[in-house]
C-alpha positions as CSV (number, residue, x, y, z in Angstrom):
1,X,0.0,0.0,0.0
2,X,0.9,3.6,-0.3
3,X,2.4,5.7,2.6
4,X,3.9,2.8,4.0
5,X,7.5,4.0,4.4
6,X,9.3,2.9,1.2
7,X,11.1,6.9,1.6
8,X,12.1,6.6,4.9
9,X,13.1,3.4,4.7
10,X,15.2,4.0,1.9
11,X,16.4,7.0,3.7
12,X,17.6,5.2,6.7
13,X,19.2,2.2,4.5
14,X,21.4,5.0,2.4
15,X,21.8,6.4,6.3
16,X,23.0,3.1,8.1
17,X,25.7,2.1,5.2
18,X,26.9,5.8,5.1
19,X,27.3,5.3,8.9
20,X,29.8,2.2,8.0
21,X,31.7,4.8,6.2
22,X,30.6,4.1,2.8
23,X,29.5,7.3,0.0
24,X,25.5,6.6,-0.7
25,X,23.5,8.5,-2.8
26,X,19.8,7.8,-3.3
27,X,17.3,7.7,-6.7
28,X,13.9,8.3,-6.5
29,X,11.7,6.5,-9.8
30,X,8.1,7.8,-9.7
31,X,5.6,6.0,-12.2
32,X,3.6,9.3,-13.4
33,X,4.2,10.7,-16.4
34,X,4.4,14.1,-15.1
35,X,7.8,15.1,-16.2
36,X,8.3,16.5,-13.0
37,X,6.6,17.2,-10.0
38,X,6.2,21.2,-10.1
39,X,2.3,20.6,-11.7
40,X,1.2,18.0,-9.5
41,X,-1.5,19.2,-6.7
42,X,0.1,19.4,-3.4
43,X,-3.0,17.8,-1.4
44,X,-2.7,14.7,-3.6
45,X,1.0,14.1,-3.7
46,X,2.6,16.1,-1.4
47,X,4.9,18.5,-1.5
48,X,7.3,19.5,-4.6
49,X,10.7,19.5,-3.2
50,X,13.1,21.8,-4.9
51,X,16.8,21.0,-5.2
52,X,19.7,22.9,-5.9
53,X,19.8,22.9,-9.6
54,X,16.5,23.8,-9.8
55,X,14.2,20.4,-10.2
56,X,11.1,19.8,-9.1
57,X,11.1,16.5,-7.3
58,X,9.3,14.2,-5.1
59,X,9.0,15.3,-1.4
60,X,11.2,12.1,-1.3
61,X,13.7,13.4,-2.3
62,X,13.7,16.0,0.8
63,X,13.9,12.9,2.7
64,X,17.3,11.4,1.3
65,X,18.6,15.2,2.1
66,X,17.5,15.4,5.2
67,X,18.9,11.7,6.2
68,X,22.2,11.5,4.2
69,X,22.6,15.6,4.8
70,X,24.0,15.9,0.5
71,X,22.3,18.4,-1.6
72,X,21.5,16.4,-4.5
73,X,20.3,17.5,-8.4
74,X,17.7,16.5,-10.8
75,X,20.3,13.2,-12.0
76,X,18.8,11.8,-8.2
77,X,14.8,11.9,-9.4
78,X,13.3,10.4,-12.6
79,X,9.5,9.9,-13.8
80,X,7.7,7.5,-16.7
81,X,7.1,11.0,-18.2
82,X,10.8,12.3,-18.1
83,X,12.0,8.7,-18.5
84,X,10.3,8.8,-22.0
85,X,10.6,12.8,-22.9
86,X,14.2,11.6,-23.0
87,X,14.2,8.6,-25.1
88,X,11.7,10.4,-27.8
89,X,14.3,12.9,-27.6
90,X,17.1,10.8,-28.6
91,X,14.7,9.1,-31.4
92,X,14.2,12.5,-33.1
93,X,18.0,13.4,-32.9
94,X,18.9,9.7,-34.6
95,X,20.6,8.8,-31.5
96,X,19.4,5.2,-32.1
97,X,20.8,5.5,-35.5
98,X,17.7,3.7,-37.5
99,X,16.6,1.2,-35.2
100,X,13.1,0.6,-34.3
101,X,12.4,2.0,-31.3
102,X,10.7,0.0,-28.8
103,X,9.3,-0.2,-24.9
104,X,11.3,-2.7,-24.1
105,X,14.4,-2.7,-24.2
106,X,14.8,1.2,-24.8
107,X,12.7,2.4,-21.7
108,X,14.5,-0.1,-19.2
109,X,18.0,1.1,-20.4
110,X,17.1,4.9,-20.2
111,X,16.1,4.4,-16.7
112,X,19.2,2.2,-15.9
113,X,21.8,4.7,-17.5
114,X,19.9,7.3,-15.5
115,X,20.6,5.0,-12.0
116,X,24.4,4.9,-13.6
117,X,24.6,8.7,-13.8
118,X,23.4,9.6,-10.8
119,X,25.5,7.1,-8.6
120,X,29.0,8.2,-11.3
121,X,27.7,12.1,-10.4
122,X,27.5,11.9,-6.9
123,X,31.1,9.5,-6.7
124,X,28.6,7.0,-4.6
125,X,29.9,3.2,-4.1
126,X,26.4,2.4,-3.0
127,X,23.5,3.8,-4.3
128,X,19.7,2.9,-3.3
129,X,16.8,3.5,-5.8
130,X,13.2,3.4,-4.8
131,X,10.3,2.8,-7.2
132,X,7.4,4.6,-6.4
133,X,3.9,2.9,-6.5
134,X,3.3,-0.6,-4.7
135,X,3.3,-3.6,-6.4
136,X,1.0,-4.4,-9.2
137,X,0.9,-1.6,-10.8
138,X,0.8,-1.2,-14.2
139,X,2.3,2.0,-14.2
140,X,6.0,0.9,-12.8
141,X,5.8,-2.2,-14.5
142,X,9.1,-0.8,-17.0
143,X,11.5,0.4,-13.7
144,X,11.3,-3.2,-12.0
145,X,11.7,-4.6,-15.6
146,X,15.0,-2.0,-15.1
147,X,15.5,-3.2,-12.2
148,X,15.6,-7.4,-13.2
149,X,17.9,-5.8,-16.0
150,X,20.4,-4.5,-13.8
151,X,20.5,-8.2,-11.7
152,X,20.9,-10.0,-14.3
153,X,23.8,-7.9,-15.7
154,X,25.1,-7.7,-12.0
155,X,24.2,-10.6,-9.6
156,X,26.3,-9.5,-7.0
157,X,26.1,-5.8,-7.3
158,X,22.4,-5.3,-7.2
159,X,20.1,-6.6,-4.1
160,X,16.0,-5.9,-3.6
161,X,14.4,-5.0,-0.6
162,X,10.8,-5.0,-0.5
163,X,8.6,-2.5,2.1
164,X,5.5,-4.7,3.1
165,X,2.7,-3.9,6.3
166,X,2.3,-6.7,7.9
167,X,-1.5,-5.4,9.7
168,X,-2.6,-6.3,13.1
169,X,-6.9,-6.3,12.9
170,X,-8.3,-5.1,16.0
171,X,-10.4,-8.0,16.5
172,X,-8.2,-10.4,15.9
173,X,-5.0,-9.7,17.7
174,X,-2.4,-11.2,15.4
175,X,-0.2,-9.7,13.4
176,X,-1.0,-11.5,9.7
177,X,1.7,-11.8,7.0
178,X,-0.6,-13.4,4.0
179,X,-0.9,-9.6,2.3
180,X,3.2,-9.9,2.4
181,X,3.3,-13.1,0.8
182,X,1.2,-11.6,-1.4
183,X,3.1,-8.7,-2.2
184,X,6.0,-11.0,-2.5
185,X,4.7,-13.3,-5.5
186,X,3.4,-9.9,-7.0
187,X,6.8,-9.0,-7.2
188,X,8.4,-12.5,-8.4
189,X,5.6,-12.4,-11.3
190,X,7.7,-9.5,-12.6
191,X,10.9,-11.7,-12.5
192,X,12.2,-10.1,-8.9
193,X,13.1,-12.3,-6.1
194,X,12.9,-10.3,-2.9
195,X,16.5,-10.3,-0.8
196,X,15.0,-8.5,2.2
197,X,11.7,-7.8,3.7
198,X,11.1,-4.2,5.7
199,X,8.5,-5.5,7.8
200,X,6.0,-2.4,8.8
201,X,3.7,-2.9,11.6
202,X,2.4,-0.9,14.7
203,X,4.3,-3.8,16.5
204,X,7.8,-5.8,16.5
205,X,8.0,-8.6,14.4
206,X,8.0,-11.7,16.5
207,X,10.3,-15.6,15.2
208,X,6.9,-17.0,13.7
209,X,6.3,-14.3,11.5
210,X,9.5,-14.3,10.6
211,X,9.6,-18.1,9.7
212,X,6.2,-17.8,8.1
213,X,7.9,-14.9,5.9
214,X,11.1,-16.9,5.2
215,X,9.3,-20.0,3.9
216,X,6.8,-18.4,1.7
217,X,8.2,-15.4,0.4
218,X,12.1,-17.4,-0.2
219,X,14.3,-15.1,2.2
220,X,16.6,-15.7,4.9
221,X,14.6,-15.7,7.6
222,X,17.0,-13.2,9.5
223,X,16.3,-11.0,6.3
224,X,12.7,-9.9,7.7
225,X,13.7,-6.9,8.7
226,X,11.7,-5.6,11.8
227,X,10.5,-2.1,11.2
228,X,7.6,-1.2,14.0
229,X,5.7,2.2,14.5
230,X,7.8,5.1,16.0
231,X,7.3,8.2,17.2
232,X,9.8,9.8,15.0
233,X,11.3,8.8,11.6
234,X,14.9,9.6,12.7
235,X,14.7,6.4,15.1
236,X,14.7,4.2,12.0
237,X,18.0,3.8,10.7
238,X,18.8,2.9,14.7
239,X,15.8,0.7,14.6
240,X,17.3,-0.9,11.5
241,X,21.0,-1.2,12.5
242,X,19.5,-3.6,16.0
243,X,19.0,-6.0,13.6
244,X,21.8,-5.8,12.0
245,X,20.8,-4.4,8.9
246,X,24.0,-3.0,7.1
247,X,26.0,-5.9,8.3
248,X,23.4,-7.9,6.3
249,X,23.7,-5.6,3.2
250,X,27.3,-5.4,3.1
251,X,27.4,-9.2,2.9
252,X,25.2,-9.7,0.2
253,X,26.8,-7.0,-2.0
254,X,30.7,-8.5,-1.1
255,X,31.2,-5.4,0.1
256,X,34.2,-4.9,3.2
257,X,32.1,-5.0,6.7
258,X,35.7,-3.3,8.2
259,X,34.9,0.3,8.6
260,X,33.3,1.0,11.7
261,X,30.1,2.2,12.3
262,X,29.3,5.7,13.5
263,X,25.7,7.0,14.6
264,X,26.9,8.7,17.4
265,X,25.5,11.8,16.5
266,X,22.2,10.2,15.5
267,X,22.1,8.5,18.7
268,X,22.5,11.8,20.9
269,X,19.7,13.2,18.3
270,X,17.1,10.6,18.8
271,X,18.2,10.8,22.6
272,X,17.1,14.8,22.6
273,X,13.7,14.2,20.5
274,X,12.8,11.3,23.1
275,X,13.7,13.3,26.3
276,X,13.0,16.7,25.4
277,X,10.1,17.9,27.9
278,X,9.0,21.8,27.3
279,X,7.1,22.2,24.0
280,X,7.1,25.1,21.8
281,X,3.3,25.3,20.2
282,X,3.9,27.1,16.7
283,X,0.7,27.6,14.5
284,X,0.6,27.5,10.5
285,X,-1.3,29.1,8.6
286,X,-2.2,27.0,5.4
287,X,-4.2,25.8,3.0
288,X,-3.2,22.8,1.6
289,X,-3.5,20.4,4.2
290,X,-7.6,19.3,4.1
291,X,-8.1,16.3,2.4
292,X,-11.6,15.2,2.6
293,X,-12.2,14.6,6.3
294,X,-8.2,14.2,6.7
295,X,-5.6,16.7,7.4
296,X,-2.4,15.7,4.8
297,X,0.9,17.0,6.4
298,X,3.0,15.6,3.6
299,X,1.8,19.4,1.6
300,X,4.4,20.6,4.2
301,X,6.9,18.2,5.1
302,X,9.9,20.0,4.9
303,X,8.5,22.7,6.7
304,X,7.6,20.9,10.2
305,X,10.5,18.8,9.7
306,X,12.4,22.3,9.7
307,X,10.9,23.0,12.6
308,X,11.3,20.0,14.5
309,X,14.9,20.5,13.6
310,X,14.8,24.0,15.0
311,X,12.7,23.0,18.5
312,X,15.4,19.5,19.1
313,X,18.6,22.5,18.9
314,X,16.3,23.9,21.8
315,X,16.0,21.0,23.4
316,X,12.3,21.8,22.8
317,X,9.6,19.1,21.9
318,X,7.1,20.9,18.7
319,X,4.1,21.0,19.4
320,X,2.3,22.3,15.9
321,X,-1.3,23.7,15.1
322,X,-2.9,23.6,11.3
323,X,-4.9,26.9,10.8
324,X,-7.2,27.0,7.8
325,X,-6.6,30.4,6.7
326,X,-10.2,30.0,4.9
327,X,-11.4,30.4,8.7
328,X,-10.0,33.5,8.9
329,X,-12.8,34.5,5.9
330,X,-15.6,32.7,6.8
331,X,-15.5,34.4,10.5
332,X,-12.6,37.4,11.3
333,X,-13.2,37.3,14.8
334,X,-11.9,34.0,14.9
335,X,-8.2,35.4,14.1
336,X,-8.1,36.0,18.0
337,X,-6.9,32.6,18.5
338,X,-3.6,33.1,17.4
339,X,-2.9,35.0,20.6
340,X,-2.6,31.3,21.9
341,X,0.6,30.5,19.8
342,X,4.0,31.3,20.5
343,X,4.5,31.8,17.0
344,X,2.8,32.1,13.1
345,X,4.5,30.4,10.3
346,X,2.7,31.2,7.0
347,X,4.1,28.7,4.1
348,X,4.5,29.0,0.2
349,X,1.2,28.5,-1.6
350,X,-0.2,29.9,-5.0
351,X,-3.9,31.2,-6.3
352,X,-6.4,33.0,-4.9
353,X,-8.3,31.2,-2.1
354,X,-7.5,31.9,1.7
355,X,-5.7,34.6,0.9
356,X,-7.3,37.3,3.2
357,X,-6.9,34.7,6.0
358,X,-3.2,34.8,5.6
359,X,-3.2,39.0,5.9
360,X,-5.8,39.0,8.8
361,X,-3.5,36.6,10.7
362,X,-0.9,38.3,9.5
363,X,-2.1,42.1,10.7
364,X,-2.7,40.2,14.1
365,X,0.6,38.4,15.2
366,X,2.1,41.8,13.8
367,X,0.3,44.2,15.9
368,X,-0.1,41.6,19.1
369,X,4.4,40.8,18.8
370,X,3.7,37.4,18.1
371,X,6.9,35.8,16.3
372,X,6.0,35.3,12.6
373,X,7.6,33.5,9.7
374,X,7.3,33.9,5.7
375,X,8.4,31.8,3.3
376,X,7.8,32.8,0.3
377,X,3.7,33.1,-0.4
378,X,3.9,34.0,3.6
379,X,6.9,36.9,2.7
380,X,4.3,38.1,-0.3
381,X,1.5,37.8,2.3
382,X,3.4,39.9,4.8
383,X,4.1,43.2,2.8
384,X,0.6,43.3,1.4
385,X,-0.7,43.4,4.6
386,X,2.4,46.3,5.9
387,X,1.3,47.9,2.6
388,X,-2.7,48.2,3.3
389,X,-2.7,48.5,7.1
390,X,0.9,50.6,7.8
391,X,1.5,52.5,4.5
392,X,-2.0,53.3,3.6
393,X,-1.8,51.9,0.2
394,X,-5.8,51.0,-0.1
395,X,-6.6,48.2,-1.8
396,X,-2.8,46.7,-2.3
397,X,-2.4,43.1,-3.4
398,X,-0.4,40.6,-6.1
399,X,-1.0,40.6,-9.1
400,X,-1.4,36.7,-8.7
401,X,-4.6,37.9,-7.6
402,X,-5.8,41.1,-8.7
403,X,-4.4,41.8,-11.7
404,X,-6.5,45.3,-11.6
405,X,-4.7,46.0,-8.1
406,X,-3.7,49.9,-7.6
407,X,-1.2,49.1,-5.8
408,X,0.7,45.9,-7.2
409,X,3.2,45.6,-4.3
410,X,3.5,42.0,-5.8
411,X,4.4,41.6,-9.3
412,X,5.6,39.6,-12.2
413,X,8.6,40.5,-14.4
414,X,8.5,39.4,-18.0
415,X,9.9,36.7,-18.6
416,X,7.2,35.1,-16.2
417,X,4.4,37.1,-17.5
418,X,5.9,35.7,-20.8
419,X,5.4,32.1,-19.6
420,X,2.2,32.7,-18.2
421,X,0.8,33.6,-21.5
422,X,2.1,31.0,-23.4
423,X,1.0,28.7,-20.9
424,X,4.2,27.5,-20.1
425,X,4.0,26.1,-16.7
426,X,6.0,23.4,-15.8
427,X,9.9,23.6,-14.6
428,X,9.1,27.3,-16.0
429,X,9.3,29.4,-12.3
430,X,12.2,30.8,-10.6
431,X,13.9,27.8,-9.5
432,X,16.7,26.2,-7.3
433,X,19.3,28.0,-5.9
434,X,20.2,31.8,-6.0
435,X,22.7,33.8,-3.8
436,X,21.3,36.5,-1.5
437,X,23.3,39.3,0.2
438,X,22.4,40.0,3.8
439,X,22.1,43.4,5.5
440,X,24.5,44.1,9.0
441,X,23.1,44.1,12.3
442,X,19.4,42.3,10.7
443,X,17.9,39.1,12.2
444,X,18.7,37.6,9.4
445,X,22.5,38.6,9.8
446,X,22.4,37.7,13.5
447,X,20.8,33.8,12.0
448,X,23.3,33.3,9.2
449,X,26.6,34.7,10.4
450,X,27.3,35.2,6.8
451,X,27.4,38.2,4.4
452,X,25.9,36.2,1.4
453,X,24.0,33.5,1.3
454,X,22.5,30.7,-1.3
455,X,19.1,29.5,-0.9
456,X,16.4,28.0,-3.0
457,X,13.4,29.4,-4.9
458,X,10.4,28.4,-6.7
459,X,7.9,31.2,-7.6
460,X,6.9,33.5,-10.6
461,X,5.5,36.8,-8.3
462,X,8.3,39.3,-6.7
463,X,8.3,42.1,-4.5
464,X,7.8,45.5,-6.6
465,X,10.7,47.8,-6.1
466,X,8.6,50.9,-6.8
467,X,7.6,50.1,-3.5
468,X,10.4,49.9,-1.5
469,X,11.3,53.0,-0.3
470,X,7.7,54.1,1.0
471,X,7.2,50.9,2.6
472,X,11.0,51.2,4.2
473,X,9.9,55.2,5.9
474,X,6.9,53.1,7.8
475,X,9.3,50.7,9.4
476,X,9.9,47.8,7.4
477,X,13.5,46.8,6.2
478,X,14.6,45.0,3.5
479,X,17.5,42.9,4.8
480,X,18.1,40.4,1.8
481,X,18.4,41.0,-1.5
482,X,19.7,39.2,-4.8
483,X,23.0,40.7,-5.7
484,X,22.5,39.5,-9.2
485,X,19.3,40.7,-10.1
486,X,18.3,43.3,-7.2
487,X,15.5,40.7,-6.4
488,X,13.9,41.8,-2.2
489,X,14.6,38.2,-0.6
490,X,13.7,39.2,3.1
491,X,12.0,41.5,5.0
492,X,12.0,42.2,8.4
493,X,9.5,44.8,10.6
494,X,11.8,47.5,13.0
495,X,9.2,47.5,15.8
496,X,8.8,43.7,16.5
497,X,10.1,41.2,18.4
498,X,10.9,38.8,15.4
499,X,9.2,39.0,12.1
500,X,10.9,37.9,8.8
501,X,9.7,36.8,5.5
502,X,11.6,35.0,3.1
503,X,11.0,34.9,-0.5
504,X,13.4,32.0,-1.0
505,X,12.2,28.5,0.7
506,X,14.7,27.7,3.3
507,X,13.0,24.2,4.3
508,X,15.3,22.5,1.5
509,X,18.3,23.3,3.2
510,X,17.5,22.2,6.8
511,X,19.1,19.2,8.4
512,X,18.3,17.3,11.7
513,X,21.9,17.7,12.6
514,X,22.1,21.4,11.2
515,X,18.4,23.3,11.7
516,X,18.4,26.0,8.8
517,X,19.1,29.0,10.4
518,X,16.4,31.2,9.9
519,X,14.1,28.5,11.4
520,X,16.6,27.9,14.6
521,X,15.9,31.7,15.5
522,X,12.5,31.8,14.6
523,X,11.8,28.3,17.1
524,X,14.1,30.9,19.8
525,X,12.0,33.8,19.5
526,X,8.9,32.0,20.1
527,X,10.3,30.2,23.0
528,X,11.5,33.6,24.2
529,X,7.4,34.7,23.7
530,X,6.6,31.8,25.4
531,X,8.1,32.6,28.5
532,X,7.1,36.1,28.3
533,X,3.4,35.1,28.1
């Protein structure tokens, strides 16, 4: 089934054997067509993770970052869409010289120089690749077909590990492993022998299973790899390494088991997230997180896992709060119960609705000293609302959603508005990584410790420059900006006790060893108005 940990997992794997002093990189294969993942809605897939070099990738992707702390490019994520984009490419160029060009073999080979690439551009010895989907699917049938390629042109270089949940009914009592077998003969009917079983479950996976497991799914039986609930993700590679995992690994790829493992600093991590006993309670202001009658997180992933970064450096446990910023529209007086938070985070978004939400709750943690964060859509957010309620300027907004504003405090420049009218959307924004120069003696400054900075982007509205000086005489300051293009990258009010907006996303670069810093000062100021409250 879906959701059931094949990132993490292959996060922690690429994490253990990195830990054993190997170089790892990680590949993420998703079966959509969708030649990346910039178009795809955010409450049905989750959120677009941006890399360096400007991709738009699978929020997987944010995962292998975050775990093997690398910064890796667009060679690290591949699609059906992009896997086939290329391949048609190389057909019209006569790259095939004549030949007949065909499913199979020419698809499986694309995606298998692809793997090549990525593990030859990041100088990996071991590299991990997970295929999106779940077994059965038609639509990843071509990457396992990659996949048996790759065995059978390396048997000892190439290993499978299968993610199964092994359920527990409620009535019953008893953890059942039939939907694994299952899942395993799915797999062998596309000419894949599972090596190792991750074995998900609310509970710990007891010698029965396991022998049950080994005799009808063909695996060692010490190769059912316990992988129970925990109550966080970061626990997993330790989880993974108590039974052994990478010695396991090592052994079936030939690989030297003499370098010595070192999780220390995971260890002292996953010691502060279980132990930590104040809680900082930060409220965000979104609205891509309802689902039906379900609230979908994953829109925001790299966001709260930034902040959990941030609150662990603090020794603080998070305690977060999602705020429909429709709410704010249906009913204003409801805005009063942000005075309950210790601070406001308003994330990226695009389009029109909830948007007066976002400047109500804005206008309130600004004039109540309530610590507030903008990335991006929330930095936007942020000087609309200083522009209306501080400058006077009636009636200001972006022109994302009034193109008939007076005031277009937010604008386009042309090469977007270009795009926008040829209706050139995808992997078309401002993307990846861009330098930004920070003012002296500004949060910002104090957060960074650096005069210039590099952080990553993904939007087609800017601040308007005609704009800045009338907006800088009422008090706010403009403490970041684009040496390269004179692009406003933060602002920051005079008369508050911590209020920034960024027009870059800073999530990306966040690590649970290394807490971006932005976020680390923004989790210390609303501790700070914690204790003042």
């Amino acid at each position: 089934m879906s959701s059931v940990g094949k990132g993490v997992a292959s996060a922690s794997i690429g994490k253990i054997l990195q830990g054993r002093g190997y170089s790892v990189t990680a590949v993420k294969a998703d079966p959509y067509v969708n030649v990346d993942a910039g178009t795809m809605n955010p409450t049905e897939h989750g959120e677009v993770f941006v890399t360096n070099d400007g991709d738009e990738t699978d929020q997987d992707i944010g995962n292998y970052e975050r775990f093997l702390d690398a910064e890796l490019s667009s060679t690290n994520y591949m699609t059906t869409g992009r896997v086939y984009l290329s391949v048609i490419e190389k057909e019209r160029n006569l790259d095939y010289r004549g030949k007949c060009v065909e499913v199979v073999p020419h698809i499986p080979e694309e995606i298998i120089d692809r793997i090549k690439k990525a593990a030859e551009k990041n100088k990996a010895e071991i590299t991990i690749i997970e295929v999106g989907g779940t077994i059965g699917e038609y639509q990843n049938i071509l990457f396992l077909e990659a996949a048996r390629m790759m065995k059978l042109e390396n048997p000892g270089d190439v290993i499978f590990v299968l993610v199964s949940y092994l359920p527990i009914p409620s009535k019953v009592g008893e953890m059942k492993t039939k939907p694994t077998q299952h899942a395993s003969r799915g797999l062998n009917s596309a000419g894949i022998q599972a090596d190792f079983i991750i074995c998900r479950s609310e509970k710990t996976l007891d010698t029965p299973r396991r022998e049950r497991l080994a005799i009808f799914c063909g695996i060692q039986k010490d190769h059912a790899v316990s992988a129970p609930d925990v109550s966080t993700i970061y626990e997993v590679p330790l989880n993974f390494e108590k039974e052994h995992l990478s010695d396991k690994i090592l052994k079936s790829l030939r690989l030297p088991m003499g370098k010595k493992r070192n999780m220390e600093d995971w260890k002292k991590l996953v010691n502060t997230i279980k132990n930590s006993r104040q809680t900082v309670k930060i409220g965000i202001v979104g609205k891509y997180f309802r689902t039906g009658k379900f609230t979908l997180i994953d829109s925001y992933i790299s966001v709260i896992e930034s902040l959990k970064h941030a609150a662990w450096y603090h020794k603080h446990k998070l305690d977060v709060h999602w705020i429909d910023s429709q709410d704010f529209e249906d009913n204003a007086s409801t805005v009063k119960k942000l005075a309950q938070y210790d601070g406001i985070l308003v994330p990226g978004g695009f389009g029109s609705r909830g948007v007066e939400g976002k400047i109500r709750a804005i206008k309130f943690v600004r004039e109540h000293g309530i610590p507030y964060f903008g990335l991006c859509y929330g930095m936007q957010m942020a000087t609309i609302e200083f522009a209306r309620n501080v400058a006077n300027l009636k009636n200001a907004n972006t022109l994302e959603v009034d193109p008939k504003t007076p005031h277009d405090v937010i604008t386009i420049n042309k090469t977007q508005r270009s795009n926008i009218e040829m209706k050139k959307y995808g992997g078309s924004m401002r993307l990846g990584a861009y330098r930004c120069k920070i003012t002296p003696k500004s949060l910002s400054a104090v957060a960074y410790q650096e005069k210039i900075v590099s952080e990553r982007h993904r939007h087609r509205y800017e601040f308007n420059n005609k704009y800045r000086k009338i907006l800088e005489q009422h008090g706010m300051r403009f403490t970041g900006i684009c040496p390269d293009n004179d692009l406003v990258e933060i602002v920051e009010l005079t008369n508050h006790p911590w209020f920034v907006g960024v027009q870059f996303h800073p999530e990306f670069k966040s690590r649970p060893l290394r807490p971006q810093p932005l976020f680390r000062e923004f989790v210390r100021a609303s501790i700070r108005h914690k204790r003042k409250k």
